[in-house]
N, C-alpha and C positions, 0 to 999 in steps of 0.2 A: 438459510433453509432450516427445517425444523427436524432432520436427520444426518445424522453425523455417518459417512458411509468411510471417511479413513483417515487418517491425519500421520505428520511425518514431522521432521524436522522444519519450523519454518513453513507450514502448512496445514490444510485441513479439506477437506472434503465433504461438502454435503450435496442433499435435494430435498428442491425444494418444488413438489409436481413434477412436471417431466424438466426441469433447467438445472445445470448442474450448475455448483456455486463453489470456487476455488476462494480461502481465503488467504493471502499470502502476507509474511511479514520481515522485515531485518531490524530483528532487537540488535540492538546496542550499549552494553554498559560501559559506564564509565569508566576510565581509566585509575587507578585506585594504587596503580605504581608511579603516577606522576602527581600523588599526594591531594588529586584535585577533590572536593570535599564539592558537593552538588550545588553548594549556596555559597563555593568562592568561585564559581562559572565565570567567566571573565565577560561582562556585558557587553564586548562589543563581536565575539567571538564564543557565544555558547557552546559551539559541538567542538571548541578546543579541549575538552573535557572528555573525550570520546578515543579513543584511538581511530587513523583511518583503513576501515579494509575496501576489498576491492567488491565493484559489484557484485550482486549473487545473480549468477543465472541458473534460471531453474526449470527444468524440464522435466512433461509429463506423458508417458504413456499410457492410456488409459483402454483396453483388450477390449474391455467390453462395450464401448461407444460404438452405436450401430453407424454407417458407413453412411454420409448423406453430407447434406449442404446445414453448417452449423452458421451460426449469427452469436461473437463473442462481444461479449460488451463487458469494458472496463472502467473501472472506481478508484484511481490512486492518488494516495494522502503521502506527502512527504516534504522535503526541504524545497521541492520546486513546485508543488503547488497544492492547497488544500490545507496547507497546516497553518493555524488560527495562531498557534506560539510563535510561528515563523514572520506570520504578517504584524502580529505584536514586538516581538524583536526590531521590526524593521520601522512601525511606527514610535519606537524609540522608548518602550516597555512602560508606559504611565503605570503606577501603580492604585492607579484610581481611575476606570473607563468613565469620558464623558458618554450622552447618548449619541453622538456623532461618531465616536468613536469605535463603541458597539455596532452603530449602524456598518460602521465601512468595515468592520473584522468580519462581521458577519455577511457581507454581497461578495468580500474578496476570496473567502474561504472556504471556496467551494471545490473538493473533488476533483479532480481530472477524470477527464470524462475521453476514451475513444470508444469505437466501434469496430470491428471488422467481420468479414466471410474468410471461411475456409470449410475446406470441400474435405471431411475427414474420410479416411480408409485405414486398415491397419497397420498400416508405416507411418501414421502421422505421428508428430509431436505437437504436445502444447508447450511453447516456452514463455516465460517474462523473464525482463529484468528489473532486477530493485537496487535500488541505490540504499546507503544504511540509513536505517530508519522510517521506511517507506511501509506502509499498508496499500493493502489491492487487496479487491472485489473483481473475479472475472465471473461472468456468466456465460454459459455455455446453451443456447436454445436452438435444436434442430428444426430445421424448416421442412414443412411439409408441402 
């Protein structure tokens, strides 16, 4: 969206016309008491360089959402789908792409994609979960 209306920890808020657009994130840095240095990542095991935490759930109340039938649609990149570094790990990290190769990172590395309905009132919540490392795109469009 092209208006920033709030942002928090691991989040941000905007609109963009009448759809509201959550962007959520779980940074991760590296572990830096287990001496691991970004470029001695161990190749068969990258995010052993990472410490593990627990999922983030994260929930939102938003007062001023008018009271109707919303249509949320979601956008998430992370280690189980969408991430291009992940589908390269797995194709075994060439460090020279053939064009086969681009071809297939680029068809496999696409977004997770849902959709749902919820009927919002002023007890609703909006929650996700992210696992570490995840980005989400939700969008929030009331129907009319």
């Amino acid at each position: 969206g092209n208006e920033q209306l709030a942002a928090g920890d691991n989040w941000a808020l905007f609109r963009k016309g009448e759809t509201l657009q959550f962007v959520l994130y779980y940074f991760c840095r590296y572990n830096r008491e287990k001496g691991y240095h970004i470029n001695m990542v161990n190749r068969n095991e990258p995010y052993a360089a990472f410490p593990i935490y627990p999922r983030m759930n994260m929930q939102f109340h938003i007062n001023s959402l008018p009271a109707g039938l919303y249509t949320i649609r979601t956008w998430k990149v992370g280690r189980t789908g969408g991430s291009v570094y992940d589908k390269w790990v797995e194709i075994g990290r060439p460090p020279i792409l053939s064009v086969q190769e681009k071809g297939y990172l680029e068809a496999v590395s696409q977004p997770k994609y849902y959709t749902r309905q919820m009927v919002w009132d002023s007890n609703s919540v909006l929650c996700e979960t992210l696992e570490q490392h995840d980005v989400v795109l939700l969008e929030l469009d009331r129907q009319k």
